[in-house]
C-alpha positions as CSV (number, residue, x, y, z in Angstrom):
1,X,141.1,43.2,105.6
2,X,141.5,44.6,109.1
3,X,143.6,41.7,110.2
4,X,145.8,42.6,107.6
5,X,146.9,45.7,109.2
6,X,149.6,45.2,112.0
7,X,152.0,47.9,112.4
8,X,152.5,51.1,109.5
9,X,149.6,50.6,106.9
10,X,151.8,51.2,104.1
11,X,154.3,47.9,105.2
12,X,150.6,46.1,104.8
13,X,149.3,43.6,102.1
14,X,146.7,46.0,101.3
15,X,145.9,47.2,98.1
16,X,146.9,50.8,97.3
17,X,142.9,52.0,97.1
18,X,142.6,50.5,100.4
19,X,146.4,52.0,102.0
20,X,144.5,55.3,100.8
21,X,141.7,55.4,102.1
22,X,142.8,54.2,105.9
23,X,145.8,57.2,105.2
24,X,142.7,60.0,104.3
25,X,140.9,58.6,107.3
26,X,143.5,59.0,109.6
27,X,144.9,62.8,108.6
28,X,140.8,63.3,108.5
29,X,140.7,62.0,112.5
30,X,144.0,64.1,113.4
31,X,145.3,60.6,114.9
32,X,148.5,61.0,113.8
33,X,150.8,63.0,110.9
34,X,149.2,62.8,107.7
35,X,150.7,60.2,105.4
36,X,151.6,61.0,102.1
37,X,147.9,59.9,100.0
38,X,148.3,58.5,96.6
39,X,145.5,59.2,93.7
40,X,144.0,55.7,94.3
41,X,141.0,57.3,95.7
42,X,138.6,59.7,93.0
43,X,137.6,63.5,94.5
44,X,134.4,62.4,94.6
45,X,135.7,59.1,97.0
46,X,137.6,61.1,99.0
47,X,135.1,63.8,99.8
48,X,132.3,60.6,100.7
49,X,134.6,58.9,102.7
50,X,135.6,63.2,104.9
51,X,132.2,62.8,104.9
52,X,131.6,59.5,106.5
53,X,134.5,59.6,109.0
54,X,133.7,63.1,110.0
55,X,129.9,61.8,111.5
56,X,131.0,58.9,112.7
57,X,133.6,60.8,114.8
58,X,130.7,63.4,115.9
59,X,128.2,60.5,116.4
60,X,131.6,59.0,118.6
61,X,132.1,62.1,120.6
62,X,128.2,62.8,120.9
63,X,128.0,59.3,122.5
64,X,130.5,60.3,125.2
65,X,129.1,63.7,126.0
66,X,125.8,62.1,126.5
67,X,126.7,58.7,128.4
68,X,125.0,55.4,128.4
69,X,121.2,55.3,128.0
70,X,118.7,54.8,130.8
71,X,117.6,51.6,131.4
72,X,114.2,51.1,129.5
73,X,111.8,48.9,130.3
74,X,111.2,45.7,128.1
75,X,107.6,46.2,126.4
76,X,105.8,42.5,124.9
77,X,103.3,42.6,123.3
78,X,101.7,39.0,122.7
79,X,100.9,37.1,118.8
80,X,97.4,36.9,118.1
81,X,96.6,33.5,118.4
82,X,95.9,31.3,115.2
């Protein structure tokens, strides 16, 4: 469905349910103007998906702060033999 967006969302062949939810995504992320969000999406939709893009965006961010992870070393443990 991704590879159906290229360009404005709402010139995609998406279905309205999906237009929606990428619109209350992005006003949610502050990545551009809010769009105009239809009534595709149920309170109780729209509040899961605030919630879901909201920690993925802090779990993002928290990422960056931190930087990569220290190399760890590789631990084997061997099968039991049969």
């Amino acid at each position: 469905m991704v590879e159906l967006i290229d360009g404005p969302v709402d010139a995609t062949d998406l279905s309205d349910r999906w237009k929606d939810a990428v619109n209350w995504a992005d006003a949610v992320i502050g990545v551009r103007p809010p769009l105009p969000v239809g009534d595709a999406l149920s309170r109780p939709e729209r509040a899961e998906l605030t919630l879901t893009v909201a920690v993925a965006q802090g779990f993002s961010k928290a990422a960056i702060a931190w930087g990569p992870a220290p190399e760890l070393p590789t631990m084997v443990i061997p099968t039991p033999g049969s």
